[in-house]
N, C-alpha and C positions, 0 to 999 in steps of 0.2 A: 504494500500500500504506500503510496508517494506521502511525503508531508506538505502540507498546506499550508504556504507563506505567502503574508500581505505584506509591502513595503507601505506607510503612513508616509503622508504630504512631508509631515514631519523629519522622515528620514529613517523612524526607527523601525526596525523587523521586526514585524508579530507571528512569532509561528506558535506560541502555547496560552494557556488558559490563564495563566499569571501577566501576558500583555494586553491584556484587556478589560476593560474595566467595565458591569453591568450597568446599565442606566433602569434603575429601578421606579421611576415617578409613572413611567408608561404602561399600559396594559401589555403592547406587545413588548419581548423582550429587544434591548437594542444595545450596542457594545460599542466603546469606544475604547481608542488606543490609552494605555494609561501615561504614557508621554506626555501628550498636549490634549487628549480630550477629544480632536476630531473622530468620527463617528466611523467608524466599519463598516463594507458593505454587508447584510444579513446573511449571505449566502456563504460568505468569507470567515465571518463570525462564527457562524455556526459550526466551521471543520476546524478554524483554528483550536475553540476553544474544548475541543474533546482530546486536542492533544497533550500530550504531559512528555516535560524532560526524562529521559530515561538515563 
């Protein structure tokens, strides 16, 4: 299975569940980089954050 990496505007790599940060106030869930806060696409979010460092 390949891993799923997002580059942020920001610059910084999110490829695990600890570079993202939940946005809890919504109904639906929605994820941002925990860098700067810019927002993740959901479809990105959603593989990145099932990944864990091994």
């Amino acid at each position: 299975m390949t891993r799923t990496t997002y580059r942020c505007t920001c610059g910084a790599l999110l490829e695990f569940k600890q570079d993202l940060e939940k946005e809890s106030r919504v109904t639906t869930p929605s994820w941002k980089c925990t860098d700067c806060g810019t927002p993740v696409p959901g479809k990105i979010a959603e593989k990145v954050r099932h990944q864990h460092p091994s």
